[in-house]
C-alpha positions as CSV (number, residue, x, y, z in Angstrom):
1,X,13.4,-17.0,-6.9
2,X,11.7,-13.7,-6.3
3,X,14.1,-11.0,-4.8
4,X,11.9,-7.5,-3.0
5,X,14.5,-5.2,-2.4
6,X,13.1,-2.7,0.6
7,X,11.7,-3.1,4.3
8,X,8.2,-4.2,5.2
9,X,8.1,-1.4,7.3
10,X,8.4,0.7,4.0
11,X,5.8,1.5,1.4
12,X,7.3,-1.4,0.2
13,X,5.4,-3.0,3.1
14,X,2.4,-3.4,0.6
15,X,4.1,-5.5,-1.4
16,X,5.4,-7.7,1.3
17,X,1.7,-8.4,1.9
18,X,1.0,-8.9,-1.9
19,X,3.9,-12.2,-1.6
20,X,2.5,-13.2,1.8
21,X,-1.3,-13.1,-0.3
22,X,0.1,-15.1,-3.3
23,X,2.1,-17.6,-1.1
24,X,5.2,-17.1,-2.9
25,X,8.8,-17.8,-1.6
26,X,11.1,-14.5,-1.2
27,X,14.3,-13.4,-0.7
28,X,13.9,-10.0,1.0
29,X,17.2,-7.4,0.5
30,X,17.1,-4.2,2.9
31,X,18.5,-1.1,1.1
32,X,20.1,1.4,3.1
33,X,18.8,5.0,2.3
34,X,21.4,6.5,5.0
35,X,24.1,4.7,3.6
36,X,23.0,5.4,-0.2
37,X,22.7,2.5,-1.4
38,X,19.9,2.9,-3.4
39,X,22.5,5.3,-5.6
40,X,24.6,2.2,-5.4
41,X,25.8,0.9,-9.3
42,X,24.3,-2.3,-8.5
43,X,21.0,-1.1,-6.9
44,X,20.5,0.8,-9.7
45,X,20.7,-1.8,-12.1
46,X,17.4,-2.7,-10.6
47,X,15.6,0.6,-10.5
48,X,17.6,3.4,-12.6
49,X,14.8,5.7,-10.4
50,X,17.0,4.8,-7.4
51,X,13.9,4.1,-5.1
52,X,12.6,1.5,-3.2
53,X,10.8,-1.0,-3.4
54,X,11.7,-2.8,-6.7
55,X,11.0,-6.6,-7.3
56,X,13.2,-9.3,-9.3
57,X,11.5,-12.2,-10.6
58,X,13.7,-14.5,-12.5
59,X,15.1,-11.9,-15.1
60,X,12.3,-10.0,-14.8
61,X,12.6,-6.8,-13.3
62,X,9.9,-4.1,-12.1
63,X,9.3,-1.2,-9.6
64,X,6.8,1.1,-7.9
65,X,4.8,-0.9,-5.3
66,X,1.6,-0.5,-7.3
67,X,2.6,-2.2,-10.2
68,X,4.3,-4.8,-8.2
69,X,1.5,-6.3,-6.7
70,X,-0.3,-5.6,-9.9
71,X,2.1,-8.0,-11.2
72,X,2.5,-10.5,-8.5
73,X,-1.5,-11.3,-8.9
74,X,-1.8,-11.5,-12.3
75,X,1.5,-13.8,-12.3
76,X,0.4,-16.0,-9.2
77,X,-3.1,-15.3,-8.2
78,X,-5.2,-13.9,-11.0
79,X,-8.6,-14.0,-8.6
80,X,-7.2,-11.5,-6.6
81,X,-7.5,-9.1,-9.5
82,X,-10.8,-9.9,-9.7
83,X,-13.0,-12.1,-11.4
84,X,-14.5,-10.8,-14.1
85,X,-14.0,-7.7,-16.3
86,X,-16.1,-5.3,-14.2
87,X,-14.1,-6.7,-10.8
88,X,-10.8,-5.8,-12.7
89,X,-11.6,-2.5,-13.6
90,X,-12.8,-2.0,-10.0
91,X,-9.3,-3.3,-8.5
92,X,-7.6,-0.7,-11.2
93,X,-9.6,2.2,-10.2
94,X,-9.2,1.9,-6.1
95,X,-6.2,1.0,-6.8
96,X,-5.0,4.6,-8.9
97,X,-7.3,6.2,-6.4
98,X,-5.8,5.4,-3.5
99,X,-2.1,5.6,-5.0
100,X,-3.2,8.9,-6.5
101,X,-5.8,10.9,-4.6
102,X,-5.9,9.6,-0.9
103,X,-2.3,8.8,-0.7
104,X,-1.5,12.5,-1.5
105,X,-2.7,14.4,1.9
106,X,-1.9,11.4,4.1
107,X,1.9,11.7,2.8
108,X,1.8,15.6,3.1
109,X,0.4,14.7,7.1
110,X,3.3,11.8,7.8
111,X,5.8,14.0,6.1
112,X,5.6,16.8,8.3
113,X,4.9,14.9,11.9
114,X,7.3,12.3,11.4
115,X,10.0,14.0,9.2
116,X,9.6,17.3,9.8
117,X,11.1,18.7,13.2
118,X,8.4,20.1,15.9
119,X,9.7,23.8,15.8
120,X,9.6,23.4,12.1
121,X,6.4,21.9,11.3
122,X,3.8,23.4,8.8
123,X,0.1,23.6,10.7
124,X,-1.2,25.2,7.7
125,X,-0.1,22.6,5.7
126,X,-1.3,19.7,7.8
127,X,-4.7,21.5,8.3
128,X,-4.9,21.6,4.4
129,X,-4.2,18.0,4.1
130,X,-6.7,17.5,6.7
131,X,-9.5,19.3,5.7
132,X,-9.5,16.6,2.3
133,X,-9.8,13.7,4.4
134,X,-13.3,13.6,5.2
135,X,-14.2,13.2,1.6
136,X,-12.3,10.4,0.7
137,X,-12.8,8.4,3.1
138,X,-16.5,9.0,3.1
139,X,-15.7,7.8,-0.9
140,X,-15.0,4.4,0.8
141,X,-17.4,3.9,3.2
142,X,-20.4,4.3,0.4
143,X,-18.5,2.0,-1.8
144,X,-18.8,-0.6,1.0
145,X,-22.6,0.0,1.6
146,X,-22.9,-2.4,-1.6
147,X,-20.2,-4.7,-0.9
148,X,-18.3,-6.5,2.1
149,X,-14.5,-5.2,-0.1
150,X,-14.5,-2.5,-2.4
151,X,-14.5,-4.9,-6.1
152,X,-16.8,-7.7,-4.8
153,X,-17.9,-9.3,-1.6
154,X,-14.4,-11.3,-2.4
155,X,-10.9,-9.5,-1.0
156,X,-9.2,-8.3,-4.0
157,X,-6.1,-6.6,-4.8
158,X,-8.7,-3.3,-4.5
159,X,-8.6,-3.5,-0.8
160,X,-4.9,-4.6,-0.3
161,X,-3.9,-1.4,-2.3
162,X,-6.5,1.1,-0.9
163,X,-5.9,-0.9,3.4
164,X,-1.9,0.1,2.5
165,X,-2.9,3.3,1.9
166,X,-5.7,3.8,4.4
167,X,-3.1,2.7,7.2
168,X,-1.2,5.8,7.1
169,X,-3.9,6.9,9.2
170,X,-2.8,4.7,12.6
171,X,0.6,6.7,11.7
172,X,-0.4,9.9,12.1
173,X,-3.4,9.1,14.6
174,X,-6.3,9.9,12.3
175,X,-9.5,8.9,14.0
176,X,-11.7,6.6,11.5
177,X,-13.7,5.5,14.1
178,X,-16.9,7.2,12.6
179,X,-17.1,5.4,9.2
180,X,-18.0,2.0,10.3
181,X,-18.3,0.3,7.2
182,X,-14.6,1.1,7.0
183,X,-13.9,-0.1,10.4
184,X,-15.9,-3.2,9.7
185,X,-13.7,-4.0,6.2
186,X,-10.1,-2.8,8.5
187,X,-11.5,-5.8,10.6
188,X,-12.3,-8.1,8.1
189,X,-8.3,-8.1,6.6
190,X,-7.1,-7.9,9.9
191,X,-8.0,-11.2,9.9
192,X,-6.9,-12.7,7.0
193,X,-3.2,-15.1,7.6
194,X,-1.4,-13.0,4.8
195,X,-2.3,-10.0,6.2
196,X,-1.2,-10.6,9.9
197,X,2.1,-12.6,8.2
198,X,3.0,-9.1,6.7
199,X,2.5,-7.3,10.2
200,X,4.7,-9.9,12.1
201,X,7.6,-9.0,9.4
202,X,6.9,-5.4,10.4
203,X,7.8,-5.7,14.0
């Protein structure tokens, strides 16, 4: 049985998505942050980092959300890594991209309009973040002038990674509506059983 410790609602969320994609049976475990209980002895016997979302698979253990759904593809559903060498080192790439470069500003955005009281909040900051927007994105709507999803014309692991990235966006009320090849492949996983089983857990 596979155990995801964390909330769909969560940047654990992506990996919700990852199980609903490979059709594997769960056990979900919520972990408190209010209450600590990611400091807990026995959470941390699962992730020594004390974070969420970590994954139990039999005795195998492994964490960061990333790697996870790396994981769970390889283990159940190889084609959504791709299916050849040049798909797979496309699913890699958007996939450290968007972990690395897009998450980034997006985070520094949420961060300070969810977290961060009114009175307290950094405009400077969020203009910064902002202002680096524009380029990213634009980086995924000419990779989707070749192709319907970012690796092939098949979904892949590339677009689950990148979409649970890219999503931030309705949080913090990003407008994408000018890059229509995005709003085109937003549409095309919207629509995709997997992908509206993970947003039913997230209600």
């Amino acid at each position: 049985m596979i155990t995801i410790y964390g909330s769909p609602k969560t940047s654990a969320g992506r990996c919700f998505w990852t199980l609903e994609e490979v059709c594997q049976n769960y056990e979900a475990k919520s972990i408190s942050l209010k209450e600590n209980e990611h400091k807990s002895e026995e959470f941390l016997r699962v992730n020594p980092n004390a974070k969420i979302p970590a994954l139990v698979d039999g005795d195998f253990t492994i964490w960061e959300s990333m790697a996870i759904n790396m994981y769970l593809a390889d283990t159940y559903k190889p084609e959504l890594l791709g299916t050849s060498s040049k798909e797979r080192g496309l699913t890699s790439q958007w996939t450290l991209w968007a972990n690395g470069d897009l998450q980034t500003p997006l985070i520094e955005i949420f961060i300070q309009k969810v977290f961060v009281p009114e009175e307290k909040r950094s405009q400077e900051v969020i203009d910064k973040a902002i202002s680096k927007l524009p380029d990213l994105f634009n980086t995924i709507e000419m990779a989707l002038d070749k192709t319907k999803f970012l690796a092939s014309d098949e979904f892949t692991l590339a677009d689950l990674n990148t979409e649970s990235v890219v999503k931030i966006c309705d949080r913090i009320g990003f407008d994408l509506s000018k890059y229509k090849n995005i709003q085109a492949w937003r549409s095309a996983i919207s629509e995709r059983p997997a992908f509206q089983n993970y947003m039913e857990l997230c209600k």
